[in-house]
BANU-968267 format. One record per atom (N, C-alpha, C): x, y, z. Coordinates in pm, whole numbers, padded with zeros to 5 digits, always signed. Example, Ala and Ser with C-alpha at 12.3 -4.5 7.8 and 13.67 -1.06 7.14 Angstrom:
% residues 2
+01319-00569+00780
+01230-00450+00780
+01320-00330+00780
+01285-00225+00708
+01367-00106+00714
+01290+00003+00787
This chain:
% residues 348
+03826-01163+00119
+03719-01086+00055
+03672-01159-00070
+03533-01156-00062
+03497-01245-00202
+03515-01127-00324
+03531-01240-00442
+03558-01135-00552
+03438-01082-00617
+03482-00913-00643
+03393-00807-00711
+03295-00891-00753
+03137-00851-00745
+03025-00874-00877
+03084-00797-01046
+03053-00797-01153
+03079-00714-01226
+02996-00612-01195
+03083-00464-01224
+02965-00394-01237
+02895-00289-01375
+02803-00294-01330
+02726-00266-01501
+02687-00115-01474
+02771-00006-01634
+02784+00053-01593
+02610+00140-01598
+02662+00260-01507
+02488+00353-01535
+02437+00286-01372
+02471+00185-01300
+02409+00093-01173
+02444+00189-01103
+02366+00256-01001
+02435+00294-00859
+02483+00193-00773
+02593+00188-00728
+02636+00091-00639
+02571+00079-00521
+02480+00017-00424
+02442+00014-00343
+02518-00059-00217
+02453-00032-00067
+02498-00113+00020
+02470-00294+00019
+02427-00315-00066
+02424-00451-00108
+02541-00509-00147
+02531-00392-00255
+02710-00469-00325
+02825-00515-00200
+02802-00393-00122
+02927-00365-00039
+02947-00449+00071
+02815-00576+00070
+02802-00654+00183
+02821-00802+00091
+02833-00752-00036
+02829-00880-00127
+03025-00949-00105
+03075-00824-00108
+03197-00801-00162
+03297-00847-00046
+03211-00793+00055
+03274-00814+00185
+03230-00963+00268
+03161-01003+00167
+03114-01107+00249
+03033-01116+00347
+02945-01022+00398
+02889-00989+00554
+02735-00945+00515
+02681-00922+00633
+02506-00856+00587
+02547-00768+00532
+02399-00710+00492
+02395-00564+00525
+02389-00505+00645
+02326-00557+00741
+02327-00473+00901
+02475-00474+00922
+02588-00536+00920
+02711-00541+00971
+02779-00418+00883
+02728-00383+00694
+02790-00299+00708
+02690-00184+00755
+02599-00158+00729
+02568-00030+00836
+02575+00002+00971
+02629-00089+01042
+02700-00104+01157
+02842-00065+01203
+02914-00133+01094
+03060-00069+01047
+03030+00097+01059
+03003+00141+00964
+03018+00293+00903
+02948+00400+00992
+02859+00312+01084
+02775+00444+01211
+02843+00356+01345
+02966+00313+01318
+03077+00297+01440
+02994+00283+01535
+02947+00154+01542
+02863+00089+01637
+02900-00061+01670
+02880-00121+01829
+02912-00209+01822
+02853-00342+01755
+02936-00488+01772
+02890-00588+01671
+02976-00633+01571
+03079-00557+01514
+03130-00572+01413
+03295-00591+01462
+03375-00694+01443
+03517-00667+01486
+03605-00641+01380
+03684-00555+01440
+03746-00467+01403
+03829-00479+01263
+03865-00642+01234
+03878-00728+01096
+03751-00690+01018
+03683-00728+01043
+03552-00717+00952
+03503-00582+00916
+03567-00535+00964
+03499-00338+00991
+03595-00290+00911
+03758-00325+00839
+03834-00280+00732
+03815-00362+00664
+03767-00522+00657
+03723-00581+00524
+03579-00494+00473
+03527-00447+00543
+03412-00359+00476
+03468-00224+00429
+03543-00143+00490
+03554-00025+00433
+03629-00095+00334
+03721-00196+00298
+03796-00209+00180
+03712-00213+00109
+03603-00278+00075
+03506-00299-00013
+03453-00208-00063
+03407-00102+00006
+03369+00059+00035
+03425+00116-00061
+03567+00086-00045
+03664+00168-00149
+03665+00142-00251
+03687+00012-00279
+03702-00089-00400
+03587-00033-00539
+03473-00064-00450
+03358-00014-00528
+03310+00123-00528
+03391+00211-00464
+03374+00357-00459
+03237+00392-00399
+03186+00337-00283
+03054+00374-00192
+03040+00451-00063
+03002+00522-00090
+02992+00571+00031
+02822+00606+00120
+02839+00591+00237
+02651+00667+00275
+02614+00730+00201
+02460+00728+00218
+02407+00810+00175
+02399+00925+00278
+02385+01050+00229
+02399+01116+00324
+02231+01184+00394
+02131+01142+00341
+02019+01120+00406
+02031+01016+00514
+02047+00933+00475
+02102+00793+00564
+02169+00853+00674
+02271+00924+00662
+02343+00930+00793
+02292+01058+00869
+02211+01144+00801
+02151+01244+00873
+02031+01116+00970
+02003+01062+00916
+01908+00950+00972
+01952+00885+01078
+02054+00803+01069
+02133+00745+01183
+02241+00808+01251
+02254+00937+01222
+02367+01022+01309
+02274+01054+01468
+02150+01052+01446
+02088+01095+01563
+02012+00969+01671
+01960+00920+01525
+01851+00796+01579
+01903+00652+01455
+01874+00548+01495
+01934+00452+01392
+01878+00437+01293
+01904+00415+01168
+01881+00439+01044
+01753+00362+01029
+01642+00413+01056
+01488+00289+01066
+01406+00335+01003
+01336+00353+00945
+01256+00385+00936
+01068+00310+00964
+00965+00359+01086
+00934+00240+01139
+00754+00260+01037
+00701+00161+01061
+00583+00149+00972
+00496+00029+01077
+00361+00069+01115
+00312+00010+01184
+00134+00016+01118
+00089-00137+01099
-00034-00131+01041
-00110-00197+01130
-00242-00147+01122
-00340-00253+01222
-00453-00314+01150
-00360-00429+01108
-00457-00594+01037
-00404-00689+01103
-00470-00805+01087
-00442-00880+01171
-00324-00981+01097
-00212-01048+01099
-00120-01101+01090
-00202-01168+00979
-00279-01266+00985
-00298-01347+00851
-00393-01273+00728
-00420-01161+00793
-00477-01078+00632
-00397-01011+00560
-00267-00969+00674
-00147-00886+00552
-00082-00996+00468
-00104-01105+00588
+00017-01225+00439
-00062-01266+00314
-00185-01242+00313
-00224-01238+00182
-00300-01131+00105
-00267-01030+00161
-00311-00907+00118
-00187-00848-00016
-00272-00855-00095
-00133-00814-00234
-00086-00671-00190
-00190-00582-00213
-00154-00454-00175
-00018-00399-00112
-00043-00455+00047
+00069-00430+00146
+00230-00571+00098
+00172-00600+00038
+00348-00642+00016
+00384-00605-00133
+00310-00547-00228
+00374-00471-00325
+00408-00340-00246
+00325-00252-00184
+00361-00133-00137
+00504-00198-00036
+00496-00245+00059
+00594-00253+00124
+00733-00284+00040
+00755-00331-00092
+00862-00364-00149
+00897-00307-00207
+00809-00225-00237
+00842-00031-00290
+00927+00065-00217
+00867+00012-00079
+00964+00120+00036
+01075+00070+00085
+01104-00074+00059
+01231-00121+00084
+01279-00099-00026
+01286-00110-00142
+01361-00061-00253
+01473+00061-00260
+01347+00161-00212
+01434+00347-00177
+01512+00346-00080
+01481+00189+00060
+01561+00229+00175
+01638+00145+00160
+01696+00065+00053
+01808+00007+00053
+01933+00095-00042
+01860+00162-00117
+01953+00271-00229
+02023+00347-00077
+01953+00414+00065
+01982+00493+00133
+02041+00414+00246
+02097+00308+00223
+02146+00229+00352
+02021+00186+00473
+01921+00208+00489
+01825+00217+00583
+01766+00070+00592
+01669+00063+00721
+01601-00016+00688
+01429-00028+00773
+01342-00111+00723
+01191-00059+00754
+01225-00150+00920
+01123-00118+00975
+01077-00189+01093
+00910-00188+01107
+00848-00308+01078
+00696-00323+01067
+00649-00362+01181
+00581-00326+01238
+00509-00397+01362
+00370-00393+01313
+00275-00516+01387
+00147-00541+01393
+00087-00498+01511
-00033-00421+01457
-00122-00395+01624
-00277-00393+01576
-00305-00389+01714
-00446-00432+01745
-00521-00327+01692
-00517-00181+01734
-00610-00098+01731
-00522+00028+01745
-00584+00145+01696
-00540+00272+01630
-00423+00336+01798
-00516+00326+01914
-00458+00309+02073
-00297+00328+02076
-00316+00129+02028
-00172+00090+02045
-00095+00127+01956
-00148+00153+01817
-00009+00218+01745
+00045+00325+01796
-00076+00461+01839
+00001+00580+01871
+00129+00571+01983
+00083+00498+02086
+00179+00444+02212
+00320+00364+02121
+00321+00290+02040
+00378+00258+01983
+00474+00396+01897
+00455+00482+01818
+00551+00533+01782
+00563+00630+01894
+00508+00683+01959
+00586+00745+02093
+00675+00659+02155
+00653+00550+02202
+00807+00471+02208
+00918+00467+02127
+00900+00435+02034
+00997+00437+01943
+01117+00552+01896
+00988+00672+01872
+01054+00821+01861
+01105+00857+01985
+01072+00855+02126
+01142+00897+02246
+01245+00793+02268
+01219+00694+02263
+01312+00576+02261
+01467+00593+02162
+01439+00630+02078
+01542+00668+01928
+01550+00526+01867
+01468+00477+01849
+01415+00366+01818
+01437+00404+01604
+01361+00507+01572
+01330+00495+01409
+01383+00634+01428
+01359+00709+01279
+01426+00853+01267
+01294+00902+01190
+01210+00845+01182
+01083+00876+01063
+00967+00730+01066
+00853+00775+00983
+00781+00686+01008
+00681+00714+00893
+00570+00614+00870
+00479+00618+00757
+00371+00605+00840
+00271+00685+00808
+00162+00646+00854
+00037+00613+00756
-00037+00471+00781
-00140+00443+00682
-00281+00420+00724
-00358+00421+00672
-00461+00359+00697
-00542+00470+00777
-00581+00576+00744
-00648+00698+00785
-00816+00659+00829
-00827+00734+00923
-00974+00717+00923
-01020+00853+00981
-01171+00868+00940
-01246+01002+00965
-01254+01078+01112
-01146+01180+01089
-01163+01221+01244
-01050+01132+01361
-00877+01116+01276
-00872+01017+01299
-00754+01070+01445
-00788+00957+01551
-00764+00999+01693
-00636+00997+01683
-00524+00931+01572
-00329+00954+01592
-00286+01101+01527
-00391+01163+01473
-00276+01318+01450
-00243+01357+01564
-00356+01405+01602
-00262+01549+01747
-00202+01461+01833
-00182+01347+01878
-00092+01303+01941
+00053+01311+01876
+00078+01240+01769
+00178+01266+01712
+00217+01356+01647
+00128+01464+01623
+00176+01625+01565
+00263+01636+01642
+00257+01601+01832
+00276+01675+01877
+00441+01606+01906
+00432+01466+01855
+00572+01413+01920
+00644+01516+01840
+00631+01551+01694
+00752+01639+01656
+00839+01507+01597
+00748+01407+01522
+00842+01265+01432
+00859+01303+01310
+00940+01308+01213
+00915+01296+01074
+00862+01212+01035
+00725+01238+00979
+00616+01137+00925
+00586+01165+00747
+00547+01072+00715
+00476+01109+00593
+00361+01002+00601
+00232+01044+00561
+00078+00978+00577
+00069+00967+00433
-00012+00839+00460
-00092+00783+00292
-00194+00820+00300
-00288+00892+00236
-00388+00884+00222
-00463+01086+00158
-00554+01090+00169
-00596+01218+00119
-00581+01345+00215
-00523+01424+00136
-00510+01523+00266
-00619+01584+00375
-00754+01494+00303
-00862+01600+00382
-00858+01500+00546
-00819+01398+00494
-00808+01284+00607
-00660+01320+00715
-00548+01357+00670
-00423+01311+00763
-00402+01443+00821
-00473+01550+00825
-00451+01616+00946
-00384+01738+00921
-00292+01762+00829
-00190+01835+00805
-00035+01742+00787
-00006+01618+00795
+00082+01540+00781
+00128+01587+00638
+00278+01592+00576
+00309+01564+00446
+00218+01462+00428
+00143+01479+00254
+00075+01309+00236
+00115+01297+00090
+00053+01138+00094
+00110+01138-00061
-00032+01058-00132
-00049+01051-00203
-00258+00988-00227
-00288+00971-00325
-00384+00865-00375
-00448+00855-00501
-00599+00913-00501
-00665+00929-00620
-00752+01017-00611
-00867+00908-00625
-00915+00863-00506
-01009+00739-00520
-01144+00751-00524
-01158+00902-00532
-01327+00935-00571
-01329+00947-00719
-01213+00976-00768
-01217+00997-00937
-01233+00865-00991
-01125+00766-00924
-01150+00610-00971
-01283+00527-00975
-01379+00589-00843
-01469+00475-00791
-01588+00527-00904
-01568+00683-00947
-01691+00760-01049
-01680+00680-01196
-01521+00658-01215
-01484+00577-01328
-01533+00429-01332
-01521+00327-01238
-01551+00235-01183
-01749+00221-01261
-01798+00320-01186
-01944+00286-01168
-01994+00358-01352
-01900+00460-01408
-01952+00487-01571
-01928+00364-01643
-01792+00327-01656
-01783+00190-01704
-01845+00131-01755
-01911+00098-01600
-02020-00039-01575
-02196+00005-01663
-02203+00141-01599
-02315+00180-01680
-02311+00159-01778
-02206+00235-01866
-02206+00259-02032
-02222+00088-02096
-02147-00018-02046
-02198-00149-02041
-02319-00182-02039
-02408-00127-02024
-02553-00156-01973
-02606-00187-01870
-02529-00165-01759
-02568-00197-01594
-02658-00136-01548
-02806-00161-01507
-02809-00084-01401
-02814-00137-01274
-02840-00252-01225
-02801-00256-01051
-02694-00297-01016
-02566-00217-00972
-02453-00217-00978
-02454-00190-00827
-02330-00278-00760
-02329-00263-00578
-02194-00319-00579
-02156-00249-00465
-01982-00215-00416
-01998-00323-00307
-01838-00392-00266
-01814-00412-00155
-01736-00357-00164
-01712-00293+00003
-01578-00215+00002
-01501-00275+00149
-01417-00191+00180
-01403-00199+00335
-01426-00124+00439
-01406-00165+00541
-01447-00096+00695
-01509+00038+00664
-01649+00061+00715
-01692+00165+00733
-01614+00308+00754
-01547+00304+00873
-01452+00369+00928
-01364+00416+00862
-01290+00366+00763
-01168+00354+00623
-01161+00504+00572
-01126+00577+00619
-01115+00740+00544
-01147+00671+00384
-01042+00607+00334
-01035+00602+00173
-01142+00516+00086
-01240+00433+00185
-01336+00331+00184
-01434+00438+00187
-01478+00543+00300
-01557+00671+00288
-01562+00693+00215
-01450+00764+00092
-01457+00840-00028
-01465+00765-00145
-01477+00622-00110
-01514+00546-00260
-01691+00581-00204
-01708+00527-00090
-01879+00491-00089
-01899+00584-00116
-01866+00710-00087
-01949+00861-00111
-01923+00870-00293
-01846+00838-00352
-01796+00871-00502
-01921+00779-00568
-01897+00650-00492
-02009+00584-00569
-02123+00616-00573
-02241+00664-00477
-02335+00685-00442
-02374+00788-00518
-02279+00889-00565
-02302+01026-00629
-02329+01013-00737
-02197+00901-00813
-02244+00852-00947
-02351+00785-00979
-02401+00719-00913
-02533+00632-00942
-02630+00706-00940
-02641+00852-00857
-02737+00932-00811
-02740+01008-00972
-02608+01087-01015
-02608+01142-01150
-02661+01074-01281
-02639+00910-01264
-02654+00864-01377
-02811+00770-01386
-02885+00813-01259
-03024+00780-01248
-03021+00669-01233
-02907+00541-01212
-02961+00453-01116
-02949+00425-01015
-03046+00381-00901
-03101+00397-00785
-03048+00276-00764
-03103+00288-00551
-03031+00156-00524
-02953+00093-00546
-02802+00149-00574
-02675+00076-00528
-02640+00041-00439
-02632-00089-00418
-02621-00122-00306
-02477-00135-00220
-02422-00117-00116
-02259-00121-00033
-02307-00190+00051
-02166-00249+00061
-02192-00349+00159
-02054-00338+00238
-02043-00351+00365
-01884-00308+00405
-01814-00407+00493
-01724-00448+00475
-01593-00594+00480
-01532-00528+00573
-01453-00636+00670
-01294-00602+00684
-01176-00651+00553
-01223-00680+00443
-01111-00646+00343
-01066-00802+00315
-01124-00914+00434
-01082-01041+00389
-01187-01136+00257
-01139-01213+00264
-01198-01298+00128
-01296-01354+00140
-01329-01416+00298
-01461-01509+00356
-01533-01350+00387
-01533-01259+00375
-01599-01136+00425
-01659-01100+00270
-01546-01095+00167
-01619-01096+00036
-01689-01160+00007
-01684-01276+00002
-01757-01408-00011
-01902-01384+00073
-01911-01351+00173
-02034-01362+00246
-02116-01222+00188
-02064-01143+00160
-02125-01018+00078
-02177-01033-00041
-02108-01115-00119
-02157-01140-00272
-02259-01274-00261
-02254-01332-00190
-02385-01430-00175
-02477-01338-00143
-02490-01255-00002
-02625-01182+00045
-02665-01092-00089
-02520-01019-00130
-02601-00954-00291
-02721-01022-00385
-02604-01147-00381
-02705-01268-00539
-02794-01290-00449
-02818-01304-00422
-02960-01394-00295
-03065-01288-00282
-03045-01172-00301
-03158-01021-00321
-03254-01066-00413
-03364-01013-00407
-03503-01035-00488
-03419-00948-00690
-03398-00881-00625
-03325-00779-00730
-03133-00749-00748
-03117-00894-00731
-02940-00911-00762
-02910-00827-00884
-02762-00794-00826
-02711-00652-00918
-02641-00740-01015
-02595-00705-01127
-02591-00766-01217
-02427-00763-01276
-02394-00623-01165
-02258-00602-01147
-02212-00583-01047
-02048-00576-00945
-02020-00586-00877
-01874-00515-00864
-01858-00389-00763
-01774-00393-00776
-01689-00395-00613
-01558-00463-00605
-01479-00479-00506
-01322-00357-00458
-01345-00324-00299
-01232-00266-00253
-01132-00341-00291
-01098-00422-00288
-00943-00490-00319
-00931-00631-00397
-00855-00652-00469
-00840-00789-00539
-00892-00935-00499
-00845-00953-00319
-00904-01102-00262
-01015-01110-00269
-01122-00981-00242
-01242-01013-00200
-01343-01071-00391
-01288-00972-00449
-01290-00972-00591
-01302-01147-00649
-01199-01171-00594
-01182-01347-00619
-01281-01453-00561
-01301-01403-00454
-01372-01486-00344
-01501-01439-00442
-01553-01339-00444
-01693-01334-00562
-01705-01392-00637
-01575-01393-00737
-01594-01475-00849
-01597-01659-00821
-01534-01684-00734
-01596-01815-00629
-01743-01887-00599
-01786-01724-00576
-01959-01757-00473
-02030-01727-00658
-01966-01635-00751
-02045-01662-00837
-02069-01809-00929
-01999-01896-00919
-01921-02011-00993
-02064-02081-00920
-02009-02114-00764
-02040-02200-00684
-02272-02211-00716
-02278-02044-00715
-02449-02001-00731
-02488-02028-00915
-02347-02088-00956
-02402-02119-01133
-02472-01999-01234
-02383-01890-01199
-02373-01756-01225
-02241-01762-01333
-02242-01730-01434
-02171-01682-01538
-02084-01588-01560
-02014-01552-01554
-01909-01436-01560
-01835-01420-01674
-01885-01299-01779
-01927-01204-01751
-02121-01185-01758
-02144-01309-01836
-02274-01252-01886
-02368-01233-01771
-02324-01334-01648
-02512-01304-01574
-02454-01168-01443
-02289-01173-01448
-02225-01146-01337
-02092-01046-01368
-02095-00899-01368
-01941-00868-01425
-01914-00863-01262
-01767-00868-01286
-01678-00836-01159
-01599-00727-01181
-01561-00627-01091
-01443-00515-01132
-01401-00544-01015
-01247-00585-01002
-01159-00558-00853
-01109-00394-00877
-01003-00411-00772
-00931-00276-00740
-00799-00321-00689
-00659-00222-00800
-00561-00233-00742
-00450-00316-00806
-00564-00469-00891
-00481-00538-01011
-00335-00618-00999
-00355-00678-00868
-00254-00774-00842
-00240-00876-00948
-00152-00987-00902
-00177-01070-01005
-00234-01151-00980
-00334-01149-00868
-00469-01215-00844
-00548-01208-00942
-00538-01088-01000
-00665-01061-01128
-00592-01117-01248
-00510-01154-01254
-00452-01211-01415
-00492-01355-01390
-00468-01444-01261
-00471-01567-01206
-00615-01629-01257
-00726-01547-01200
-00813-01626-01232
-00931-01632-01362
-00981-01698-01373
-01108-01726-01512
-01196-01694-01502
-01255-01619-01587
-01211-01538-01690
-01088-01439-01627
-01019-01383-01647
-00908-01277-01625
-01010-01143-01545
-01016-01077-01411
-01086-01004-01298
-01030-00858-01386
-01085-00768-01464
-01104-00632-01465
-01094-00568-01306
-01000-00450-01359
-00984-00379-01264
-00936-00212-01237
-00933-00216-01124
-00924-00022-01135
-00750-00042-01096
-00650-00020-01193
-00497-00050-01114
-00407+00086-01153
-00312+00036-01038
-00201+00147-01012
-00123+00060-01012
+00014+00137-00980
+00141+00120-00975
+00158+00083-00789
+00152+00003-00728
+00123+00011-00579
+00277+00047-00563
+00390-00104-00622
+00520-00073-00585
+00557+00059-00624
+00531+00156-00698
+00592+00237-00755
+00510+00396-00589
+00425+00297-00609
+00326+00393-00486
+00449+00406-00368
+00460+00290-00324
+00567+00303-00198
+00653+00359-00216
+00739+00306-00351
+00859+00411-00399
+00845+00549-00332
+00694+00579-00370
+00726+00761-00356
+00719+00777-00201
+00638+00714-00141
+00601+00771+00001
+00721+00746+00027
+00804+00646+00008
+00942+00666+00079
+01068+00784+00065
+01041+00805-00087
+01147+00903-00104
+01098+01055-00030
+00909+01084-00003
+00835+01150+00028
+00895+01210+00176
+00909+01066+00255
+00968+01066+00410
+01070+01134+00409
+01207+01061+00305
+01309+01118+00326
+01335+01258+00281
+01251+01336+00235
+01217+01464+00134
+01167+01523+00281
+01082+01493+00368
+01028+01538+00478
+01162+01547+00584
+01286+01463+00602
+01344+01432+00680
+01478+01544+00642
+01465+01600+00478
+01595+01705+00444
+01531+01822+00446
+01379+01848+00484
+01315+01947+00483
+01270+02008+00357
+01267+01911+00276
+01251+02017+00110
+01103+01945+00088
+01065+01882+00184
+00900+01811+00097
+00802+01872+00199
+00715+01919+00161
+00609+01929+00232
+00476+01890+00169
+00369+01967+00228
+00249+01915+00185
+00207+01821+00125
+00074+01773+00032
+00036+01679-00024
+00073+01658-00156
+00107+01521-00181
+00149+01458-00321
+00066+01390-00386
-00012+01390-00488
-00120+01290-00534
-00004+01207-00672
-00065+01095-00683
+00039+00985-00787
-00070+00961-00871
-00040+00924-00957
-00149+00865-01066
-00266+00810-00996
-00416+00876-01058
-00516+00794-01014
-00532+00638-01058
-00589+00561-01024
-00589+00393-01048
-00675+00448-01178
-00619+00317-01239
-00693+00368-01419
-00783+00225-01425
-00880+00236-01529
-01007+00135-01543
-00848+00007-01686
-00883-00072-01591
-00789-00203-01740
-00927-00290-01733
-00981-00324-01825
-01104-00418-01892
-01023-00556-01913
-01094-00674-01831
-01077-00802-01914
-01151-00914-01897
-01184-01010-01865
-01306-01076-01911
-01400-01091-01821
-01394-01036-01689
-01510-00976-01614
-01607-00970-01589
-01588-00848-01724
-01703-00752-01745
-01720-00769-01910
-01871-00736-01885
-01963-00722-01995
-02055-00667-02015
-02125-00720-02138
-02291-00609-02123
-02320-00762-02043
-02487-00698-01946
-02519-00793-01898
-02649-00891-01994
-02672-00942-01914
-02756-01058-02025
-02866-01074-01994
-02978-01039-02113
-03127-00954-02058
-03236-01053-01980
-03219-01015-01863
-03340-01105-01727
-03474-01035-01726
């Protein structure tokens, strides 16, 4: 057995330690302790020794989890493989939800799919299968065709997104019509007036309720013609949006973006068109990776806590899975952070 880490006190001991100690994964010891095969029978009391040593035991969500179905919890998104690997969003959120499911012994299972179709078929396998014990569902859209199928599997789910969107699912949500109204005063009180969004996919439940937030504000604050323009969320998609913007008889003078890449890729096509930023050109992203600290001038933005976001939907699931969570959870709305961006614009 390798020797103890120190431990510091106030730490919960996790199943990390206990695979540290023992020398072995983590799957071997959650393998050990839900007396499953894989593990021989040496290695299965060098782990409980460790167990002891460090005084750990399951969690007992965890084993309500894997007493029935194996401790999984499964998460299935439909982007295409090379937009999540550089999508900030989904790997801060995702490292949020591995965080809570490593405190609980657990672990995620992500799959990629094509279209809304194959996911539903997808967690019906899984859940009849005993494949996961729970699941996340993201990426909502209007009217969207995976509730009543899976109402009906009877999965423990918890949905991201606004409750008017997930059906009746536990949800957990940011309030992205309050952000996008904040977004577009901002820019006004700056002196903007032709101010135009890229966002994403039409379809996007949460992309809906920015375009509709925006449109309202511009309507309240008397300027006209804002223009949207709608992406799949990648960077050459931003990029091709913020050129057709600048290239208008009447280019907006501000800009604001669904997510951080596309945000960048603007500030790119603005460089490349010998556009100034902030004076001929503000930019506002969304979300405030450290994409927006990265580049020059420093990308203003609408940000949250994303990791801290996953945090909750996860503990949300397992709150759904002891029966004490229900309904909808809203987390901090994304707040306006200013930095060299944005400006007043510069009189044409």
């Amino acid at each position: 057995m390798n020797s103890p880490a120190p431990r510091i006190p106030g730490r919960r001991v996790t199943i990390n330690d206990v695979a540290a100690l023992a020398g072995v994964s983590k799957g071997a010891v959650s393998l050990a302790f839900n007396n499953r095969p894989g593990v021989s029978p040496t290695t299965r009391d060098r782990i409980f020794a460790a167990a002891r040593e460090l005084g750990w035991s399951p969690n007992q969500t965890a084993r309500n989890l894997s007493g029935q179905r194996a401790g999984i919890v499964g998460l299935a998104i439909c982007r295409p493989a090379r937009l999540l690997g550089l999508e900030p969003f989904y790997m801060e959120f995702i490292s949020g939800i591995e965080d809570v499911l490593a405190e609980r012994s657990c672990s995620l299972l992500l799959r990629l799919v094509r279209d809304l179709d194959e996911e539903t078929v997808l967690y019906q396998e899984w859940w009849r299968g005993r494949t996961v014990g729970g699941a996340i569902l993201v990426d909502f859209h209007q009217d969207d065709p995976r509730i009543a199928p899976l109402r009906a599997l009877g999965m423990p789910a918890v949905a991201v997104g606004h409750p008017a969107l997930t059906g009746g699912f536990p949800s957990v949500w940011t309030d992205d019509a309050s952000a996008a109204a904040e977004a577009v005063r901002y820019l006004a009180a700056l002196g903007h007036r032709r101010i135009a969004r890229v966002g994403g996919p039409a379809g996007l439940g949460h992309s809906g309720i920015r375009a509709a937030a925006f449109e309202t504000t511009m309507a309240e604050l008397g300027l006209d013609g804002g223009r949207q323009v709608a992406t799949g969320f990648v960077g050459e998609e931003g990029a091709r949006a913020t050129r057709s913007l600048l290239m208008s008889p009447d280019r907006p003078t501000a800009i604001v973006y669904d997510n951080d890449i596309m945000a960048v890729a603007g500030a790119a096509v603005a460089a490349e068109m010998g556009l100034s930023v902030p004076d001929d050109l503000s930019l506002l992203a969304w979300d405030d990776s450290q994409l927006c600290r990265l580049t020059h001038p420093p990308l203003s933005a609408m940000s949250h806590d994303v990791h801290r976001f996953g945090e909750e939907v996860a503990r949300t699931l397992f709150g759904v899975i002891e029966g004490t969570r229900t309904g909808a959870h809203q987390v901090p709305t994304p707040s306006l952070t200013p930095r060299g961006s944005t400006g007043p614009p510069r009189r044409m």
